[in-house]
C-alpha positions as CSV (number, residue, x, y, z in Angstrom):
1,X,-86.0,198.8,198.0
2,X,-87.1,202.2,197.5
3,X,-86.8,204.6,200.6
4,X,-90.0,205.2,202.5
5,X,-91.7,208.7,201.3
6,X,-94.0,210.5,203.2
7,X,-97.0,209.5,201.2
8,X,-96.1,205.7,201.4
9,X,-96.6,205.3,205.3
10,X,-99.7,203.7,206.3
11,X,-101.7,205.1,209.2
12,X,-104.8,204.3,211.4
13,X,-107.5,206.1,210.7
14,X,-109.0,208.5,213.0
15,X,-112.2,206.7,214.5
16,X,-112.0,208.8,217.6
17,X,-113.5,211.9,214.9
18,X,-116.7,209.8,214.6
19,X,-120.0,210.2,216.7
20,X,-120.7,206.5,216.7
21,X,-117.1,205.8,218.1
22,X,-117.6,208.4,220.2
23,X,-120.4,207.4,221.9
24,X,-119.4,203.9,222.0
25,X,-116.2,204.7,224.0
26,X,-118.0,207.1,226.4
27,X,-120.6,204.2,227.0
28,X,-117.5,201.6,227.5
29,X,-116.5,204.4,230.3
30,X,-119.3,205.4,231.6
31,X,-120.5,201.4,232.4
32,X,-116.8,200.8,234.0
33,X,-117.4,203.7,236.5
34,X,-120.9,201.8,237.5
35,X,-120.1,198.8,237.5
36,X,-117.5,199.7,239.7
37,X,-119.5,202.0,241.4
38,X,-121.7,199.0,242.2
39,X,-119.0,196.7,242.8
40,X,-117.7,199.1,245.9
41,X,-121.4,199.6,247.2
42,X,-121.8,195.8,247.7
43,X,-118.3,194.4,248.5
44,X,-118.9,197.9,251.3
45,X,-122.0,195.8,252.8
46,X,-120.9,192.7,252.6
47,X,-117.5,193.6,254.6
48,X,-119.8,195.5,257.1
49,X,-122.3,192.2,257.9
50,X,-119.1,190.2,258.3
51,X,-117.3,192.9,260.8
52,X,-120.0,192.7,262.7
53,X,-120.1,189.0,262.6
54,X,-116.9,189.0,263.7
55,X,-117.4,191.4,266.7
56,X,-120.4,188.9,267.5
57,X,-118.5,185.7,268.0
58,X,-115.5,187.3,269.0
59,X,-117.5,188.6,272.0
60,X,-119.4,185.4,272.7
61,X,-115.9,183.1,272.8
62,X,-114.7,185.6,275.1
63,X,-117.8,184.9,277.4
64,X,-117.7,181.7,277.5
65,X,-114.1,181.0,277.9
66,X,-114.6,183.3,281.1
67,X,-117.2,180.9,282.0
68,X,-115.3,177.7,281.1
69,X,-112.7,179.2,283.7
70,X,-115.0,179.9,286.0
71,X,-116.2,176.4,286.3
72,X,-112.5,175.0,285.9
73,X,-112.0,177.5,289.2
74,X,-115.2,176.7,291.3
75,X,-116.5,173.2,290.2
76,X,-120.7,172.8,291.4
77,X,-121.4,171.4,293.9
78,X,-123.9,168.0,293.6
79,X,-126.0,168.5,296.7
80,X,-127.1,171.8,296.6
81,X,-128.2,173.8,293.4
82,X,-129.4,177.7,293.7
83,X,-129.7,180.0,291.3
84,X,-126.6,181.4,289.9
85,X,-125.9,183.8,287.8
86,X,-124.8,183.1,284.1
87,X,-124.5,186.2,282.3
88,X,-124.4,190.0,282.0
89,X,-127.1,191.0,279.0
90,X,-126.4,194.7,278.5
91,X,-128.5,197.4,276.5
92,X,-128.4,201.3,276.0
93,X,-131.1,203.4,275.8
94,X,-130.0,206.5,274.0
95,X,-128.0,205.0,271.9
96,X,-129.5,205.5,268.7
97,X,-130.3,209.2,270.3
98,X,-126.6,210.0,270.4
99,X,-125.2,208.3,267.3
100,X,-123.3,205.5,268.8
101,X,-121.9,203.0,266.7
102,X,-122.2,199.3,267.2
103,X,-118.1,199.2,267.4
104,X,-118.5,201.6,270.1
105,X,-121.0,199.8,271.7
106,X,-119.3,196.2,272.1
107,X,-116.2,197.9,273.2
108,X,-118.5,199.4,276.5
109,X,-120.7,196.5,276.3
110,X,-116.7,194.3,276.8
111,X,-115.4,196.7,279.1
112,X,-118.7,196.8,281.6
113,X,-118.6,192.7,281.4
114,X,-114.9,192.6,282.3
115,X,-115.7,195.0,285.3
116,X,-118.4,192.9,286.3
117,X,-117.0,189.6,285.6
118,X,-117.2,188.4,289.0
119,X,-120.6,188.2,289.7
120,X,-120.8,185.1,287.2
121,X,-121.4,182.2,288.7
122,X,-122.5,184.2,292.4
123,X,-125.9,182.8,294.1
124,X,-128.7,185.3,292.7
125,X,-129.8,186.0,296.5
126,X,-126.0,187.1,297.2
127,X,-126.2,189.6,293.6
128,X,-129.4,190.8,294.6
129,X,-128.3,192.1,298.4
130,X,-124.8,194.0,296.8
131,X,-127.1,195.5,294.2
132,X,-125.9,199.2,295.4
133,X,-122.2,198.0,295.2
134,X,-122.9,196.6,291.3
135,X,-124.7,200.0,290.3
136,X,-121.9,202.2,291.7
137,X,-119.4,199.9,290.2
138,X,-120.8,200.3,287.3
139,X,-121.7,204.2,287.4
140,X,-118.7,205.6,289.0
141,X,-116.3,204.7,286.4
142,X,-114.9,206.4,282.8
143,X,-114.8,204.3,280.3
144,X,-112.6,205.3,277.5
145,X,-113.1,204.2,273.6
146,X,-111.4,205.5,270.2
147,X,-110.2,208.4,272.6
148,X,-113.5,209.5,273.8
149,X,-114.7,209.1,277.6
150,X,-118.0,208.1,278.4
151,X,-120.1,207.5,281.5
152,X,-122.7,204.9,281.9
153,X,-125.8,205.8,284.4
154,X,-127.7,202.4,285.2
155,X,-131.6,202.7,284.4
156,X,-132.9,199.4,285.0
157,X,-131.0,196.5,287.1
158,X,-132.9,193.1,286.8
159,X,-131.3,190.2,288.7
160,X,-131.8,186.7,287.7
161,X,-129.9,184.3,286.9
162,X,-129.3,186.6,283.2
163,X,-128.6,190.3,284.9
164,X,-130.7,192.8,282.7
165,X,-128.8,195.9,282.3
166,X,-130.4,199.2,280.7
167,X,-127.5,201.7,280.7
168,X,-127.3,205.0,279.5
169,X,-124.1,206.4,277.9
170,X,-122.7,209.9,278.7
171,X,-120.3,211.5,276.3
172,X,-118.0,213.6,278.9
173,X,-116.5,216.4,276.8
């Protein structure tokens, strides 16, 4: 065999030089980055609606194991049936004002039902006469989230057997 020359060695020609080449690998990138693009924007949502889900039921089990265990603790009674209460339904007023996230607000929304835990399962009439004792409870404590302090101010109290809370939130510098 004859040694390879210069002249003899096969090469790929340059495509790259060509407009139509040219465009068609700019197109090939330019549809990755938005389909990608795309991609991020609704795998983004879709991981938001199930955090929040999550936060959701999370919350709920929490409430009604405390319930379950409150039962489990003080069985009813068959004779006698007032009102109880069953649950602590809280809302914020300014929330939207001051840019609070919904993380932010389960975590105060958790950490005000934990405080008041032990009305659940109290006879309304018994709620309704401490109603000073559950507004300072409520009002005179710092609540602390993602290293920020805030301080809830009661609005509107409504005691039923669902206590209606309309808190505002305080960001204390």
């Amino acid at each position: 065999m004859a040694a390879w020359r210069r002249g003899d060695i096969m090469h790929i020609p340059p495509l790259y030089k060509r407009k139509e080449w040219r465009r068609f690998l700019a197109g090939i990138a330019l549809g990755a980055m938005l389909g990608y693009t795309f991609f991020l924007i609704i795998h983004g949502q879709q991981q938001e609606n199930m955090t929040q889900e999550h936060i959701r039921l999370s919350a709920e089990l929490n409430e009604v194991e405390k319930k379950y265990e409150h039962l489990l603790d003080n069985p009813p009674k068959g004779e006698e049936k007032p009102l109880k209460v069953r649950d602590v339904v809280i809302s914020y007023t300014n929330a939207k004002k001051l840019e609070v996230d919904l993380l932010t607000q389960h975590e105060l929304t958790s950490l005000v039902k934990d405080l008041l835990s032990s009305i659940n399962g109290q006879n309304v009439q018994a709620v309704a006469d401490q109603i000073d004792l559950v507004i300072s409870t409520v009002e005179n404590k710092d609540y602390v989230v993602d290293q920020l302090t805030y301080q809830l101010t009661v609005k509107r109290l409504i005691v039923t057997e669902e206590v209606i809370m309309n808190l505002e939130i305080k960001l204390i510098p």
